[in-house]
N, CA, C and O of each residue as an XYZ file, in Angstrom:
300
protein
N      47.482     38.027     45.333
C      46.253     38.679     45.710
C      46.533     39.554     46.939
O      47.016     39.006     47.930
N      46.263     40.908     46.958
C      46.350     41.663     47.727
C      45.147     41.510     48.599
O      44.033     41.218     48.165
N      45.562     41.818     50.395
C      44.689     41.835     51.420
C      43.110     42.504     51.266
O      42.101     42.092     51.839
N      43.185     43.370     50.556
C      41.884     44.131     50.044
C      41.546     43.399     49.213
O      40.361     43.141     49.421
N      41.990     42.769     48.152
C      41.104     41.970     47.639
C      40.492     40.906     47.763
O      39.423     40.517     47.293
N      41.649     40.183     48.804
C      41.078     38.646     49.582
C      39.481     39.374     50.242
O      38.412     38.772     50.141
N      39.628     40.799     50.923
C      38.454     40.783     52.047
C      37.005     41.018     50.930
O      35.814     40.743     51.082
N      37.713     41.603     49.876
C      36.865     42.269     48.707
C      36.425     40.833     48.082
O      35.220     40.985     48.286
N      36.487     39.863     47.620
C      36.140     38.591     47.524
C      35.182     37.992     48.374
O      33.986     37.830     48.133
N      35.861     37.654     49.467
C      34.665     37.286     50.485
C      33.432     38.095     50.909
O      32.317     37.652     51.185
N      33.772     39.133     50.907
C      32.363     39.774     50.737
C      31.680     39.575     50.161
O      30.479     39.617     50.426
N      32.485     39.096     48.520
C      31.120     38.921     47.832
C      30.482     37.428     47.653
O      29.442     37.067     47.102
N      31.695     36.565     48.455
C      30.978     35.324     48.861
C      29.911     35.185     50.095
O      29.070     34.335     50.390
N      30.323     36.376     50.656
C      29.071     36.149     52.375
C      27.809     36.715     51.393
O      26.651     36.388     51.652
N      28.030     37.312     50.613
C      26.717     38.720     50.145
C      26.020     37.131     48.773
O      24.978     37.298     48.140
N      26.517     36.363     48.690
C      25.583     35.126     47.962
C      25.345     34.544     48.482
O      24.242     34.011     48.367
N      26.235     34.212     49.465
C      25.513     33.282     50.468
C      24.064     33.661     51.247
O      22.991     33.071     51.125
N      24.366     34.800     52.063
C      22.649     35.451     52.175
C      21.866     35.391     51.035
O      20.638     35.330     51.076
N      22.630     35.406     49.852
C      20.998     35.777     49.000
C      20.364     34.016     49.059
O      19.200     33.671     49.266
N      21.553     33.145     48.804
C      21.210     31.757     48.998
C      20.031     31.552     50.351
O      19.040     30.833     50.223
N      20.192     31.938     50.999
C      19.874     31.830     52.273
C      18.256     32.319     52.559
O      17.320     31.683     53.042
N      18.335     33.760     52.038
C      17.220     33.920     51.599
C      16.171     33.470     50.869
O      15.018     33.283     51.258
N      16.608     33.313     49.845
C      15.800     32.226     48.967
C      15.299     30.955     49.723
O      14.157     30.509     49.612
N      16.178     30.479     50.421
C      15.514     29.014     50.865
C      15.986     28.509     51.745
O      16.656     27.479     51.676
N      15.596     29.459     53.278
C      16.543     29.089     54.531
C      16.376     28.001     54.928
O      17.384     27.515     55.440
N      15.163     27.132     54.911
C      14.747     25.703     55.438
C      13.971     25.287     54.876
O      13.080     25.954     54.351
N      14.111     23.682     54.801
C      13.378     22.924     53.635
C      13.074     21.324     54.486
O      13.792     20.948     55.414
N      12.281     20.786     54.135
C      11.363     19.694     54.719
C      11.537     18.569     53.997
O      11.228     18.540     52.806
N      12.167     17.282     54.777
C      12.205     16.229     54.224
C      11.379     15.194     55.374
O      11.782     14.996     56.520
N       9.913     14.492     54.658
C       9.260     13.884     55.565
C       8.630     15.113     56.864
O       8.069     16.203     56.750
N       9.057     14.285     58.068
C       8.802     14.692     59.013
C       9.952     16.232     59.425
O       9.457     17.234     59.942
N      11.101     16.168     59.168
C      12.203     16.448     59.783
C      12.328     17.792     58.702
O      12.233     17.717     57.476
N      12.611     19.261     59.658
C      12.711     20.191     59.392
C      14.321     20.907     59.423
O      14.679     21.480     60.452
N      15.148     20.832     58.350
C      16.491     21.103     58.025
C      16.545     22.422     57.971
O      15.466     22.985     57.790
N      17.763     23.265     58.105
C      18.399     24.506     58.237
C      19.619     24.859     57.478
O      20.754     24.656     57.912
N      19.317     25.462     56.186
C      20.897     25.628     55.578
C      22.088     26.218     56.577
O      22.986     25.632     57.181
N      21.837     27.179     56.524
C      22.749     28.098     57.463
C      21.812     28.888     58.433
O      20.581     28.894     58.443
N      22.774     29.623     59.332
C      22.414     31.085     59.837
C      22.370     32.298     59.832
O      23.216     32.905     60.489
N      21.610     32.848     59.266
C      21.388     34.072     58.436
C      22.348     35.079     59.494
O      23.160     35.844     58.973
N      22.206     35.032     60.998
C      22.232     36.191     61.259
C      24.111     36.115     61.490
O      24.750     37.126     61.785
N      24.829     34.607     61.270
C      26.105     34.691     61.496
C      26.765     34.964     60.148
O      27.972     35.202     60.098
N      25.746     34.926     58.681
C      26.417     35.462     57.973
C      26.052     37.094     57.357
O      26.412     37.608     56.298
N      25.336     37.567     58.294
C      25.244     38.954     58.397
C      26.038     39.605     58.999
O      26.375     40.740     58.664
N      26.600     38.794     60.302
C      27.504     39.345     61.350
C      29.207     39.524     60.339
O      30.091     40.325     60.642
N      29.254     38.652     59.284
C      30.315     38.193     58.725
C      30.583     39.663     57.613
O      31.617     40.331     57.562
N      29.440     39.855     56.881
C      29.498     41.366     56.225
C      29.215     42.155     56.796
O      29.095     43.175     56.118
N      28.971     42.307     58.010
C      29.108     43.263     58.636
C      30.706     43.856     58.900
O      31.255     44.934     58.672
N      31.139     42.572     59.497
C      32.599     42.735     59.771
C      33.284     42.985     58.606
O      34.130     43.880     58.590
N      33.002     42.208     57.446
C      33.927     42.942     56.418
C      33.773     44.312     55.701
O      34.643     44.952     55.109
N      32.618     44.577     55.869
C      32.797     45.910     55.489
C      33.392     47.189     56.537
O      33.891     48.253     56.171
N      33.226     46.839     57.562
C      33.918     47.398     58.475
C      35.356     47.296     58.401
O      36.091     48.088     58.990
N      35.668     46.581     57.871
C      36.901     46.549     57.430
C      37.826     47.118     56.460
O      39.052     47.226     56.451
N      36.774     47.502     55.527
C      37.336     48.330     54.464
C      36.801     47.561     53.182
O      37.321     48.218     52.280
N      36.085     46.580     52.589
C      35.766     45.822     52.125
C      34.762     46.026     50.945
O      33.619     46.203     51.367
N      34.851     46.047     49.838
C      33.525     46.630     48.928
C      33.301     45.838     47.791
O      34.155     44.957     47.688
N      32.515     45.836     46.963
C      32.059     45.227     45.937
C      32.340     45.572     44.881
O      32.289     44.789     43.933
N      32.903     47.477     44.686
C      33.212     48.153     43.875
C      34.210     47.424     42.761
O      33.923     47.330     41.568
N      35.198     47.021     43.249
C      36.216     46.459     42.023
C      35.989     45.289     41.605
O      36.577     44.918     40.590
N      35.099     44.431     42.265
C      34.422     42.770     41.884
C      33.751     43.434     40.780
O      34.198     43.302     39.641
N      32.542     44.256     41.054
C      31.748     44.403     40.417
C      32.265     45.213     38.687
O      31.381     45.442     37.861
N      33.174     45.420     38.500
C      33.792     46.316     37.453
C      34.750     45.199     36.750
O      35.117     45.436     35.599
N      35.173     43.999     37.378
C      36.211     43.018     36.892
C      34.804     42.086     36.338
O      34.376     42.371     35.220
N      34.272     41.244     36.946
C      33.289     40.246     36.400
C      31.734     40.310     36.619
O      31.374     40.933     37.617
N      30.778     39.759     35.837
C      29.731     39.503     36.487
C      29.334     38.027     36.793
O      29.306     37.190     35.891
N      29.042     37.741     38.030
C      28.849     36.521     38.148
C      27.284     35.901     38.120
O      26.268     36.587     38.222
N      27.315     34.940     38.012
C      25.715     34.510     38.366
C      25.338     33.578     39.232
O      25.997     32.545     39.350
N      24.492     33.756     39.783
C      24.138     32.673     41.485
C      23.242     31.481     40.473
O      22.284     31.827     39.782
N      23.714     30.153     40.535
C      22.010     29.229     40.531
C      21.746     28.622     41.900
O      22.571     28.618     42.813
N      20.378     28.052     41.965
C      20.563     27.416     43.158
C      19.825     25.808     42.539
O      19.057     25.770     41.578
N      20.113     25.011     43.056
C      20.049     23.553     42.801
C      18.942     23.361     43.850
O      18.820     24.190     44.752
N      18.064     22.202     43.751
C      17.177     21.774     44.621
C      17.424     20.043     44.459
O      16.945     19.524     43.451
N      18.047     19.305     45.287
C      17.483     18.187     45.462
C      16.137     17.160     45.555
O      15.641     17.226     46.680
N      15.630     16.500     44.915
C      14.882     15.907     44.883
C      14.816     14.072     45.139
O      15.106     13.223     44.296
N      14.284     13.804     46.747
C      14.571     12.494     46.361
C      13.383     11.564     45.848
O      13.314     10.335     45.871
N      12.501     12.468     45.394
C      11.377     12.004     45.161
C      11.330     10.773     44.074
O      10.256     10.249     43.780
């Protein structure tokens, strides 16, 4: 795997992870208010990779992938 593609990869792992993130930054169990991640450190993260040289262009032309998201229930 070439360096452009390692950064070209992770991009498109930071760029699901926000959408994850989006969808459902915090969620409530009982009393106690949980936090998946931090949106703005994985903004800071595509930020940097695209600054880097980093694109979606050749992911997007090799596969299409699909996001699910799972919800726990301990009900």
């Amino acid at each position: 795997m070439t360096h452009q593609e390692l950064l070209n990869r992770r991009l498109k792992q930071y760029i699901e992870a926000e959408e994850m993130i989006l969808s459902g930054q915090s969620y409530q169990i009982g009393d106690r208010r949980l936090t998946r991640a931090n949106i703005s450190e994985v903004r800071k993260m595509i930020d940097n990779l695209l600054s880097r040289g980093a694109t979606l262009d050749e992911l997007e032309k090799k596969s299409i992938s699909h996001v699910k998201r799972v919800i726990f229930d301990d009900n």
